[in-house]
C-alpha positions in Angstrom: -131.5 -148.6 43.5 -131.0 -145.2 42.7 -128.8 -143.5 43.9 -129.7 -139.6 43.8 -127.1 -137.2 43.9 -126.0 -136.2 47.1 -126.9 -132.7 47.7 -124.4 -130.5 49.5 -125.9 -128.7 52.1 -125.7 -125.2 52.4 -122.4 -124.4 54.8 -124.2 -123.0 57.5 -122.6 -119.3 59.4 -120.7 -120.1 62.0 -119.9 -117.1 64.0 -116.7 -116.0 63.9 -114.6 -117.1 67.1 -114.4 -115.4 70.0 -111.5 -114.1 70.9 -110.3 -114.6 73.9 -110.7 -112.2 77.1 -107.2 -110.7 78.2 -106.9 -111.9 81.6 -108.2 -109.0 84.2 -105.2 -107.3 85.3 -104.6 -107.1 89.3 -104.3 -104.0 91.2 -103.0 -105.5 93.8 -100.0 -102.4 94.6 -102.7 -99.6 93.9 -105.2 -101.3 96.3 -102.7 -101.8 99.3 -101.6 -98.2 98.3 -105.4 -96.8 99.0 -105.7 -99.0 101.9 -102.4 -97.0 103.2 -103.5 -93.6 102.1 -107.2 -94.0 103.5 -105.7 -95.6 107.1 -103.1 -92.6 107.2 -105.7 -89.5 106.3 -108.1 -91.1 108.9 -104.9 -91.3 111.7 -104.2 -87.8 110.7 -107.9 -86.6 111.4 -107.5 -88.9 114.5 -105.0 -87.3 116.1 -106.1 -83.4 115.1 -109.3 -84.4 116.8 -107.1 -85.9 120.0 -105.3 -82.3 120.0 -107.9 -80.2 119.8 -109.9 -82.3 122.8 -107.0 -82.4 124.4 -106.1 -78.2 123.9 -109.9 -77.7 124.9 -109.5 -79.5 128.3 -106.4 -77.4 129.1 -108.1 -74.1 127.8 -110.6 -75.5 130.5 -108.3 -76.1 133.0 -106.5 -72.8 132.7 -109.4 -71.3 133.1 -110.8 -73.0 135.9 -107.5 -72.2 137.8 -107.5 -68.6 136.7 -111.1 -68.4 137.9 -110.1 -70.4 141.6 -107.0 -68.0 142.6 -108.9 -64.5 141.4 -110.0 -62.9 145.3 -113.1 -63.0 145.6 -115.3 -60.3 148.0 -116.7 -62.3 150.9 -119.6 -61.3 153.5 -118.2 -62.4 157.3 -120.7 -64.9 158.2 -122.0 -66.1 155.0 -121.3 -69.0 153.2 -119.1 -68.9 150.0 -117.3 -71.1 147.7 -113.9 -70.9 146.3 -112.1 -74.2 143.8 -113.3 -77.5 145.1 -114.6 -76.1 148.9 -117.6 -74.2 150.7 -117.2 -72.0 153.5 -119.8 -72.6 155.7 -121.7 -69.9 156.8 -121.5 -69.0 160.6 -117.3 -68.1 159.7 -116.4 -65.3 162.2 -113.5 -62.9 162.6 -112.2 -61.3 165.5 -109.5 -58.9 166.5 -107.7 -60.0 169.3 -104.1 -59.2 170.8 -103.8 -56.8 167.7 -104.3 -59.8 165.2 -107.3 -61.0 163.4 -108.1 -64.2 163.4 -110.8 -66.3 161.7 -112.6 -69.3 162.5 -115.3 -71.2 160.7 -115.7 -75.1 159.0 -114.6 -75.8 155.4 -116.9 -78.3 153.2 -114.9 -80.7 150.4 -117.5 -79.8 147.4 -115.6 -81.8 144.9 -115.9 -85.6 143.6 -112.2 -86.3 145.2 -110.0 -86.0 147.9 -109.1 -82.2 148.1 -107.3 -80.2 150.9 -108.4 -76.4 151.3 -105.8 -73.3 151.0 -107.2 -69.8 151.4 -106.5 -66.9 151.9 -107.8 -63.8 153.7 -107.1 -60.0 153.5 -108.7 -57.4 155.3 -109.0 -54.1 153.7 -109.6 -50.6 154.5 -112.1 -48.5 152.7 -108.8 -46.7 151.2 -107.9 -49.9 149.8 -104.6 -50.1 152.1 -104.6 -53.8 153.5 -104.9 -54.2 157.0 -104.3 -57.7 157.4 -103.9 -61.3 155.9 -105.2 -64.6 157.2 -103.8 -68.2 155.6 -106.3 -71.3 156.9 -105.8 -75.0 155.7 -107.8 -77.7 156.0 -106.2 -81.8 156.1 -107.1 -83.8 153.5 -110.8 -84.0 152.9 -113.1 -86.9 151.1 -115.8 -85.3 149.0 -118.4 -83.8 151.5 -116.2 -84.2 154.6 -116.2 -81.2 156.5 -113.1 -80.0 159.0 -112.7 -77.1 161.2 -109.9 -74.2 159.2 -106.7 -74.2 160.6 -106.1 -70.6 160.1 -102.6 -68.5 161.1 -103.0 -64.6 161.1 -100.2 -62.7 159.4 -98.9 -59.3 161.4 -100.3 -57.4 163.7 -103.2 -55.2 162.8 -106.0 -53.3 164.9 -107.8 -51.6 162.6 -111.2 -52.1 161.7 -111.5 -53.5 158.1 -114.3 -52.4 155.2 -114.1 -55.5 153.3 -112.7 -58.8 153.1 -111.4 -60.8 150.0 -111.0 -65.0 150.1 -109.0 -66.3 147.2 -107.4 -70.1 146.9 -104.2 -70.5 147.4 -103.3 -73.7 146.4 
């Protein structure tokens, strides 16, 4: 047997080695430190959002109230509405024993429980006022009606050009 020379074979390329991958670092304090910062600028926004509803509702409010205790020029007889209540119409006044006096029913308008507080005043054509009137109603569930309680204030016999109603309470 021959033997034939061994041939070496070529060394075949290896690729080089790969280096290893640094381990991926963790941003475990800058995460928690967005999470914070996000959860605090959304809080922030929160409550700005809470004030300004909340500032609205008392613009609202102050308003409304403003708008309820400004006198308002009423027609004897004819229905009106002052705050949270209706004067029905068929209210009369009359003059007697030098005092005028009114009478007339009071409607509860409003979605709760509300007790009525107006005022009167009778005025004369030279603007000089003649006469005040205070009626109350008791407590009234929404569209319960009641009879005024009304108390003149003074004595007064002259005859009046115009009367203002205004809520007193």
């Amino acid at each position: 047997m021959t033997q034939y020379p061994q041939q070496q074979q070529p060394a075949q390329f290896q690729p080089p080695t790969a280096y290893p991958q640094p381990p991926k670092k963790k941003h475990t304090v800058r995460n928690v430190f967005l999470v914070l910062l996000v959860i605090c600028v959304l809080g922030m926004g929160g409550c700005v959002a809470f004030l300004a509803s909340a500032g609205n509702e008392l613009a609202k409010s102050v308003d409304d109230s403003t708008a309820r205790s400004e006198p308002q020029e009423v027609t004897v007889g004819k229905a009106f509405s002052i705050g949270k209540h209706q004067t029905l119409a068929g209210w009369t006044v009359s003059s007697e024993a030098g005092m005028f006096s009114v009478a007339g029913k009071v409607t509860n308008v409003s979605d709760s429980t509300s007790t009525a507080f107006l005022h009167f005043k009778f005025v004369s054509k030279t603007g000089e006022v003649l006469g005040n009137v205070q009626c109350n109603s008791s407590d009234l569930e929404p569209k319960q009606t009641q009879v005024l309680n009304c108390i003149p204030d003074g004595q007064f016999s002259k005859a009046y050009a115009k009367v203002t109603a205004e809520a007193t309470f």
